[in-house]
Z-matrix of the N, CA and C atoms (Angstrom, degrees):
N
C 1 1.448
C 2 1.527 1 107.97
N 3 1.252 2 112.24 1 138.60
C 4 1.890 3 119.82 2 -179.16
C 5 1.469 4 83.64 3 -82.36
N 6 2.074 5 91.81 4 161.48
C 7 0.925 6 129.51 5 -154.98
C 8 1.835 7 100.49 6 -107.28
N 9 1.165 8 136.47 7 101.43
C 10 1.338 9 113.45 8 -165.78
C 11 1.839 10 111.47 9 -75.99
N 12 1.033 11 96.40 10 120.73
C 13 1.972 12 96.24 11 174.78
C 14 1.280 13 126.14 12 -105.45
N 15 1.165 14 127.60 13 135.30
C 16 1.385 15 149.15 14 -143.61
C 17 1.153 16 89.93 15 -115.36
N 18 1.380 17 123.62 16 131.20
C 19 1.627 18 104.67 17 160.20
C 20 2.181 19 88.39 18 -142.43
N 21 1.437 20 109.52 19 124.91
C 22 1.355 21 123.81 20 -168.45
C 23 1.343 22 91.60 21 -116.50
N 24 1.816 23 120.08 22 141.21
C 25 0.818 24 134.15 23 173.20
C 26 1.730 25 114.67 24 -91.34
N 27 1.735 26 123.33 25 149.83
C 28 1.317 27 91.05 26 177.43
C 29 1.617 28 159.21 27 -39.09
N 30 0.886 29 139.99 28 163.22
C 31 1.601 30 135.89 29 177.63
C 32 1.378 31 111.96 30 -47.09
N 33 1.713 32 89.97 31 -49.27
C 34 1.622 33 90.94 32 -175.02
C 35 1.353 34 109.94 33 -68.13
N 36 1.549 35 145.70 34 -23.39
C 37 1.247 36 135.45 35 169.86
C 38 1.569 37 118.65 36 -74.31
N 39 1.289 38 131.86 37 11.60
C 40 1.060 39 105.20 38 -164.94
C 41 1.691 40 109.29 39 -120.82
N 42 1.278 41 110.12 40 -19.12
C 43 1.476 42 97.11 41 166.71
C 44 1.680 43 102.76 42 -130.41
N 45 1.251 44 115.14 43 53.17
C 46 1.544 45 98.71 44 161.53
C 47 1.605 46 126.92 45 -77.29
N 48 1.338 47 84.73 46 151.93
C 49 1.634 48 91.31 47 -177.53
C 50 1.815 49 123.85 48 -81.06
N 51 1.357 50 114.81 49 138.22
C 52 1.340 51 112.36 50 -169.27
C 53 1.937 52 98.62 51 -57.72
N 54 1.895 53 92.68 52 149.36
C 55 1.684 54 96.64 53 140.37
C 56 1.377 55 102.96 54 -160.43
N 57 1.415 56 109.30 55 119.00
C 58 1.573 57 112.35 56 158.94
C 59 1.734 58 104.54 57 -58.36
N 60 1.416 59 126.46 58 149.44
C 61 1.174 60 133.92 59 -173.22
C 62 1.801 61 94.92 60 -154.90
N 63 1.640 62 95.88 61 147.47
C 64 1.483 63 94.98 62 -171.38
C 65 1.775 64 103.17 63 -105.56
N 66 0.986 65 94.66 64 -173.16
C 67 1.330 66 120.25 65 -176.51
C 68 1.894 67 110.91 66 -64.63
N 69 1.541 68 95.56 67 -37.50
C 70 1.624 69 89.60 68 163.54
C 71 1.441 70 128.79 69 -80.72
N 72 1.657 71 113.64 70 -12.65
C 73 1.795 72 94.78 71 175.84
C 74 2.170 73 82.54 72 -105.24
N 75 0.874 74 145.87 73 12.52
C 76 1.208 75 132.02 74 177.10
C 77 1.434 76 102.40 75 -79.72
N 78 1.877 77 114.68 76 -35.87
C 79 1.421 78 118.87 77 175.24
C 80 1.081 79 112.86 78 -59.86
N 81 1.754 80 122.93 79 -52.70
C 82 1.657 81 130.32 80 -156.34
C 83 1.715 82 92.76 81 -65.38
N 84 0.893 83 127.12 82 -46.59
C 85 1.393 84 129.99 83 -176.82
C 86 1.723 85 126.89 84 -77.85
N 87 1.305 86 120.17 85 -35.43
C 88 1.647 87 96.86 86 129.99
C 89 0.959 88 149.21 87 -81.41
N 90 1.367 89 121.21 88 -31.96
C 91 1.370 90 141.03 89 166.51
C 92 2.087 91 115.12 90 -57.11
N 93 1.404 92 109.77 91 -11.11
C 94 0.977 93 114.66 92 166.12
C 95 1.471 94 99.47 93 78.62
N 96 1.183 95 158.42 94 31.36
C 97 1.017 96 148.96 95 -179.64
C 98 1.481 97 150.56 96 -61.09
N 99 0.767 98 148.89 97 170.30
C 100 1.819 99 113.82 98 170.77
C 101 1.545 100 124.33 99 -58.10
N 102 1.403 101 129.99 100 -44.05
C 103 0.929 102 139.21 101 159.28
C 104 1.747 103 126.74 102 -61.60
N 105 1.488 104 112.91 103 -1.53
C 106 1.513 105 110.36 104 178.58
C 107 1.766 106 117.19 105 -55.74
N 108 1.201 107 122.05 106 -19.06
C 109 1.259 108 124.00 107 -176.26
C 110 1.372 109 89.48 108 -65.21
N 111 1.056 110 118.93 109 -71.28
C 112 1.348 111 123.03 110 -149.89
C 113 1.618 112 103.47 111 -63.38
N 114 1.288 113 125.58 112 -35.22
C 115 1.339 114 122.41 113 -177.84
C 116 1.575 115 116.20 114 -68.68
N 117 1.375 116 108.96 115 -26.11
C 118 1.255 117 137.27 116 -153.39
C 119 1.867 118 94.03 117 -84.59
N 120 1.476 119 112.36 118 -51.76
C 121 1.143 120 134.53 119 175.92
C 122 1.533 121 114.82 120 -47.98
N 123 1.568 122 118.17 121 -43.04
C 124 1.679 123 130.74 122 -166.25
C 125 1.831 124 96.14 123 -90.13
N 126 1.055 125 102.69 124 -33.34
C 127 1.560 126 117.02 125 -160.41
C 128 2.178 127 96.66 126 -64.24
N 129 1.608 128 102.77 127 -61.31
C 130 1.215 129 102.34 128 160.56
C 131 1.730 130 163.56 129 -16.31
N 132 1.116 131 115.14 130 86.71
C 133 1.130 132 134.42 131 -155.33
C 134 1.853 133 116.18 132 76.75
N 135 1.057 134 113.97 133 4.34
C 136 1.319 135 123.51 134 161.44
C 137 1.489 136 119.48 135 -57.29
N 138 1.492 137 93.47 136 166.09
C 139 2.191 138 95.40 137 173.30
C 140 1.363 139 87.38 138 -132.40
N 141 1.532 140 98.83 139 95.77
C 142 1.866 141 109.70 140 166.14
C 143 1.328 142 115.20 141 -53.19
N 144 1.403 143 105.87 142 145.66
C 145 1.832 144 119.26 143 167.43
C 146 1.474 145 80.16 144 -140.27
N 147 2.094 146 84.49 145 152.00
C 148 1.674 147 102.97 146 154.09
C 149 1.447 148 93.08 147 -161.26
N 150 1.306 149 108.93 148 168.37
C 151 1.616 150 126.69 149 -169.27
C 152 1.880 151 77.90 150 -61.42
N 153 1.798 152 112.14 151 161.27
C 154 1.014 153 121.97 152 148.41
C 155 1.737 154 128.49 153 -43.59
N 156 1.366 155 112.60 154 -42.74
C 157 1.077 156 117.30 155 176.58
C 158 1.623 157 124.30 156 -48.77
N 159 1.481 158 113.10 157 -15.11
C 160 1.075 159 109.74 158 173.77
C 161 1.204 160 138.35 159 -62.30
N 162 1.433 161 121.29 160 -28.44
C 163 1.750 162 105.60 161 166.53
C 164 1.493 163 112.97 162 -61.88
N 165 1.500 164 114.14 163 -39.95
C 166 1.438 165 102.21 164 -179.75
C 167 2.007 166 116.67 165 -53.67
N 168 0.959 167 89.52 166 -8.87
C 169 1.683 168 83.18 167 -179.59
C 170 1.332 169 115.43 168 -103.75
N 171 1.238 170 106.73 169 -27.71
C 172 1.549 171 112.87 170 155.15
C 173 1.572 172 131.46 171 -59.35
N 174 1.023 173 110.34 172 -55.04
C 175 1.703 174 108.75 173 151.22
C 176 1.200 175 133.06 174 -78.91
N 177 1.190 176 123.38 175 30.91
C 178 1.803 177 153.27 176 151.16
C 179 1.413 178 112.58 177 -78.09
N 180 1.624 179 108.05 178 -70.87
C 181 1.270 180 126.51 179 154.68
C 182 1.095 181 116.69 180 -32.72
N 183 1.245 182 130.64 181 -71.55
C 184 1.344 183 125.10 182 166.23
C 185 1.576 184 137.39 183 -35.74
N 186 1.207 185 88.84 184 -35.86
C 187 1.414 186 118.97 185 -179.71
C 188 1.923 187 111.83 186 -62.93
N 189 1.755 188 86.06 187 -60.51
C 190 1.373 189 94.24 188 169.38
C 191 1.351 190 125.05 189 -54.15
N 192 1.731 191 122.37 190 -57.57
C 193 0.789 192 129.84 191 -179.76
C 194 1.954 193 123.95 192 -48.99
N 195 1.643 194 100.62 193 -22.93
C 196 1.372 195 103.40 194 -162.33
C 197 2.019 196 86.77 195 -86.31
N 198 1.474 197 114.69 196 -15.81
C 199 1.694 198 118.62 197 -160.09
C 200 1.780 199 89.44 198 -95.00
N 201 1.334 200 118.85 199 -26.08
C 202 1.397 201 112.68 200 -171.33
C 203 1.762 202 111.59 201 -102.37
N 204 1.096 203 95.88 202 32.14
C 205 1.797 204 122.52 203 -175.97
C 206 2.135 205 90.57 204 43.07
N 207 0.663 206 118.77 205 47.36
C 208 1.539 207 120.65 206 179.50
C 209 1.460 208 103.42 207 -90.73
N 210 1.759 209 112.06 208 -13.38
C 211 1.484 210 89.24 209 -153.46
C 212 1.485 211 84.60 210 -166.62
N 213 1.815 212 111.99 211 135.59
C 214 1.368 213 110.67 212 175.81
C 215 1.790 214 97.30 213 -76.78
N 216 1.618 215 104.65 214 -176.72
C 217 1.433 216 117.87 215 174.57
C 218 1.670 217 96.98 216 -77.61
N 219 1.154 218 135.05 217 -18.59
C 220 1.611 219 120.91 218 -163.24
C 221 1.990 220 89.56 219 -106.57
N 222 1.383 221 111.02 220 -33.38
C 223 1.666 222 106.07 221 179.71
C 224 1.831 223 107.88 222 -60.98
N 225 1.220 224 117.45 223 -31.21
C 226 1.428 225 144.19 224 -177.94
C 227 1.553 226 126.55 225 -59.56
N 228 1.804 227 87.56 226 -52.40
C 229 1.580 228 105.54 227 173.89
C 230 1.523 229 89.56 228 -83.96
N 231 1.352 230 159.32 229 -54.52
C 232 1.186 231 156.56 230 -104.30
C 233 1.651 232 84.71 231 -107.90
N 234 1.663 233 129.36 232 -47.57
C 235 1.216 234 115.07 233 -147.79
C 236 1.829 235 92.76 234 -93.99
N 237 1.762 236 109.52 235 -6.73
C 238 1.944 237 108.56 236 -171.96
C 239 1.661 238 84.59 237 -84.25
N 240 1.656 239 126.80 238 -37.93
C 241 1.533 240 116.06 239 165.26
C 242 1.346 241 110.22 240 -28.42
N 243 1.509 242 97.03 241 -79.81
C 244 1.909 243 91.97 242 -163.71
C 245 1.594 244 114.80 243 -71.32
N 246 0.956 245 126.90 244 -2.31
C 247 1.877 246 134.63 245 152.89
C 248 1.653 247 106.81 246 -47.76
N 249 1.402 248 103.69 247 -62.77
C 250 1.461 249 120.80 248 -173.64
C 251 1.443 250 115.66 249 -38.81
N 252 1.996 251 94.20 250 -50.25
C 253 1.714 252 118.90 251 -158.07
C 254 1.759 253 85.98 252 -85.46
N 255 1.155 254 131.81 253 -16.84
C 256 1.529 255 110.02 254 175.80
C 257 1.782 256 122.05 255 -55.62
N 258 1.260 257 106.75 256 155.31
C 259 1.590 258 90.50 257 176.57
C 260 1.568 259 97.55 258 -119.01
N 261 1.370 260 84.51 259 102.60
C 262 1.442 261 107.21 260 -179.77
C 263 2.074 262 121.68 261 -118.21
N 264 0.937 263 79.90 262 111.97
C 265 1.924 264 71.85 263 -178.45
C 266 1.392 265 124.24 264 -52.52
N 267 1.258 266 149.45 265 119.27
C 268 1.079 267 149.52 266 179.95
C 269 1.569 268 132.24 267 -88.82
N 270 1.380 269 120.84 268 52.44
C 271 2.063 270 135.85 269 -162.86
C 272 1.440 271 104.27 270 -72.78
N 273 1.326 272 92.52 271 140.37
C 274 1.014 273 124.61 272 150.00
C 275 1.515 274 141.34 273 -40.31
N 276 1.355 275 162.92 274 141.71
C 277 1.527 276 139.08 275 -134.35
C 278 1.868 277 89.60 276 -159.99
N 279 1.150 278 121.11 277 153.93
C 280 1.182 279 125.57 278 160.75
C 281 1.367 280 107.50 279 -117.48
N 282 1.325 281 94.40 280 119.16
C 283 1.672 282 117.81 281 -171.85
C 284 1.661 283 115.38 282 -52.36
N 285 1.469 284 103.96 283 -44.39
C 286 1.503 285 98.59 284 -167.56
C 287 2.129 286 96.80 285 -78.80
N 288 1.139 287 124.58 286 -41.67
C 289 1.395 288 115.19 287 160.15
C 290 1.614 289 119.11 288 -36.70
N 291 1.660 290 124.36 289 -48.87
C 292 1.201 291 128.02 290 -172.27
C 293 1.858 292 109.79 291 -72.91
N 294 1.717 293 90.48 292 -25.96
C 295 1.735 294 85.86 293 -177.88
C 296 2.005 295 104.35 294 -84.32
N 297 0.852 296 129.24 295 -6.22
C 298 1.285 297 137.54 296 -147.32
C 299 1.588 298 93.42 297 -107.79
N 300 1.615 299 119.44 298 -53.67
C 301 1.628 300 113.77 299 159.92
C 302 1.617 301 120.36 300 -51.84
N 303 1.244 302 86.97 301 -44.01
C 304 1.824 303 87.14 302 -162.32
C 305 1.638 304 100.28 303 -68.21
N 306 1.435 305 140.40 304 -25.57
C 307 0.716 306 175.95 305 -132.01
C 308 2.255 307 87.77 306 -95.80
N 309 1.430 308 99.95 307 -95.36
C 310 1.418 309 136.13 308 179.97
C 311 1.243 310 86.66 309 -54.02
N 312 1.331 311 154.68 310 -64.28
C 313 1.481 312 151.86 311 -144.33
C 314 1.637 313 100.71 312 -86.33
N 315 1.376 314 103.72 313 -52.46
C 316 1.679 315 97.93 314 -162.29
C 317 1.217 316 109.61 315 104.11
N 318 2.116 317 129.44 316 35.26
C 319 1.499 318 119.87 317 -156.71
C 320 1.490 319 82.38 318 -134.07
N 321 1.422 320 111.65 319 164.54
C 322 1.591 321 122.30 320 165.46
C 323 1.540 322 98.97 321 -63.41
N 324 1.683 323 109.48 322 172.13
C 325 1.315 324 113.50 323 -178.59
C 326 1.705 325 107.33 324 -59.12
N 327 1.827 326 91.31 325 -50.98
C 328 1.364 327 92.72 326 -167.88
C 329 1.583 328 112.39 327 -56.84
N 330 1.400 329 138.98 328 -30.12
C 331 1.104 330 133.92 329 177.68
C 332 1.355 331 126.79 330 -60.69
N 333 1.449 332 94.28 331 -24.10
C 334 1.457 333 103.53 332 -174.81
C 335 1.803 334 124.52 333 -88.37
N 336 1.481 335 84.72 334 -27.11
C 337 1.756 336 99.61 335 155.99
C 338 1.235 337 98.63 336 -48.73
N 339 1.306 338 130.55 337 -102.54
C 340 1.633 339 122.57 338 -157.48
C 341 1.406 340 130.49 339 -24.36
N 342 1.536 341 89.12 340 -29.52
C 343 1.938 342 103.47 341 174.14
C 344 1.266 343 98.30 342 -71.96
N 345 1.259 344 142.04 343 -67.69
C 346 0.912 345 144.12 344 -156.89
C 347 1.700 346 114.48 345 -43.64
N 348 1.876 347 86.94 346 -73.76
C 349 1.390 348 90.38 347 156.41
C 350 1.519 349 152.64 348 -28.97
N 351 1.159 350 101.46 349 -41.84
C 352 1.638 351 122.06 350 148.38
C 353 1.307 352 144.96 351 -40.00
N 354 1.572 353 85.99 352 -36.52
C 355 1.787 354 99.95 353 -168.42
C 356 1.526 355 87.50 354 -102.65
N 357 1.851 356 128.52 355 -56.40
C 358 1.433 357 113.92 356 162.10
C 359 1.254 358 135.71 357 -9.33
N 360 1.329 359 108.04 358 -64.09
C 361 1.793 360 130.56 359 167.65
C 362 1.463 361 110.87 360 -47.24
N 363 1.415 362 105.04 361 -68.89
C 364 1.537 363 119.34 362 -173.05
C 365 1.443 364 87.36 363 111.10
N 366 1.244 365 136.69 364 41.00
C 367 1.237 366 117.96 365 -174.71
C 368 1.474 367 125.34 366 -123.57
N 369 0.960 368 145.03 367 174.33
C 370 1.375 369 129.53 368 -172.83
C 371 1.695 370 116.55 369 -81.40
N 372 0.840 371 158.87 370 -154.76
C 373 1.346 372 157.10 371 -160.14
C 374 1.567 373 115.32 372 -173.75
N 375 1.204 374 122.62 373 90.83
C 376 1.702 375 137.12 374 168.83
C 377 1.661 376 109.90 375 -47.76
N 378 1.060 377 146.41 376 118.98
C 379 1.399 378 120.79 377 174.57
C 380 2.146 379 93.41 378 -159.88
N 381 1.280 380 109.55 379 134.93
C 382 1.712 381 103.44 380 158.88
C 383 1.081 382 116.04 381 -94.41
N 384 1.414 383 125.08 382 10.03
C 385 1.416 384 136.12 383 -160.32
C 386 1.710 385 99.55 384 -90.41
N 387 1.483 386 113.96 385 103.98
C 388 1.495 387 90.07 386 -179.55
C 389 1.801 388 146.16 387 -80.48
N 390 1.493 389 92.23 388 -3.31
C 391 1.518 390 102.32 389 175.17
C 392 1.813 391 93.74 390 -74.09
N 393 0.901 392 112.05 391 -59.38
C 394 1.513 393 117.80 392 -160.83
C 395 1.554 394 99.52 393 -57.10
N 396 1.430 395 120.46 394 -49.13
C 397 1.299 396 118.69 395 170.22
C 398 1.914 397 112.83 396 -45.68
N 399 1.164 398 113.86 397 -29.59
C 400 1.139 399 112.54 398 -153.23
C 401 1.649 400 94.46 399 -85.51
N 402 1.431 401 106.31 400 -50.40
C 403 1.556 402 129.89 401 176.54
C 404 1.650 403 103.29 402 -34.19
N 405 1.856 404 108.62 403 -64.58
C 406 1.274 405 109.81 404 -176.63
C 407 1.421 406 119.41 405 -47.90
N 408 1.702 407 103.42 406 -57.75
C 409 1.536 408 85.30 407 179.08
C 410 1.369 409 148.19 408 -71.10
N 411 1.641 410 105.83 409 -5.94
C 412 1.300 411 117.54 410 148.69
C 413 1.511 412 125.17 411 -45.44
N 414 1.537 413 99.33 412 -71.42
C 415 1.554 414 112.48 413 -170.63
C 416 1.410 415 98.15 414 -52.08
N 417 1.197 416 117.29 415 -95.00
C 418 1.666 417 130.00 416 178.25
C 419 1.564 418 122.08 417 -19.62
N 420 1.244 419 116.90 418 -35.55
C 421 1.676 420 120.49 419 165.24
C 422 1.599 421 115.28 420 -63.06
N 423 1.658 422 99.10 421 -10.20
C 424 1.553 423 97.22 422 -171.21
C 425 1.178 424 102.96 423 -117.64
N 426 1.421 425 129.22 424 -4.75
C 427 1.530 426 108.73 425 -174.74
C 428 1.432 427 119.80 426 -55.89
N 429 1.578 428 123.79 427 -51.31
C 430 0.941 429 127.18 428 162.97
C 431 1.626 430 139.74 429 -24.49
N 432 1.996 431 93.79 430 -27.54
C 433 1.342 432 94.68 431 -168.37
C 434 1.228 433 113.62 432 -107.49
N 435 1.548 434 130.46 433 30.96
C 436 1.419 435 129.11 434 -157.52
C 437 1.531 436 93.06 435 -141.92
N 438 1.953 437 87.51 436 145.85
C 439 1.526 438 96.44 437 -161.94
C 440 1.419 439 102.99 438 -117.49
């Protein structure tokens, strides 16, 4: 007779809660920023999502930061390292949804991905960005309420 085997992944993997998070607390929190506690804090025990587009905005940032003397080339590569080492999900976006928020909101495309993403998920939305913050809690307070 076989042996039935169980094999359970940790506690901590098994019911975390979603958060899409944008590109501005993904910076404050490698980039060390003033606000990284706090980003650092939401980010925790979570199962990150962000539109694909997000590394490209992360090495923008970087970019900037290395052009606005904010940041040596090795502080730069060191903080797109620990970006890399996050375990962060990386989705996919449907464009004509992302043009259709940004659209209704008043956000760049890319901003509006994360919204999007958000409401896809059902999930809450991390952002220091305050239009987009503002956008989310509009949009997202209403998904629920539309027929």
């Amino acid at each position: 007779m076989a042996t039935l085997i169980i094999a359970e992944p940790p506690a901590e993997y098994q019911s975390r809660p979603l958060l899409v998070v944008d590109a501005s607390v993904l910076t404050a929190a490698v980039f060390a920023e003033s606000n990284r506690d706090q980003a650092l804090q939401w980010m925790r025990g979570r199962a990150l999502h962000a539109p694909q587009l997000v590394d490209y905005e992360l090495a923008n940032a970087a970019l900037n930061k290395l052009r606005r003397k904010q940041a040596t080339a090795e502080t730069a590569a060191a903080a797109l390292a620990a970006f890399s080492a996050l375990d962060l999900e990386r989705m996919p976006t449907a464009l004509d949804g992302v043009f259709k928020l940004a659209a209704q909101w008043g956000l760049t495309a890319y901003d509006a991905a994360y919204l999007w993403l958000a409401a896809e998920l059902k999930a809450p939305l991390a952002t220091f960005d305050s239009r987009l913050g503002a956008a989310a809690k509009a949009h997202l307070g209403n998904i629920g309420s539309k027929t």
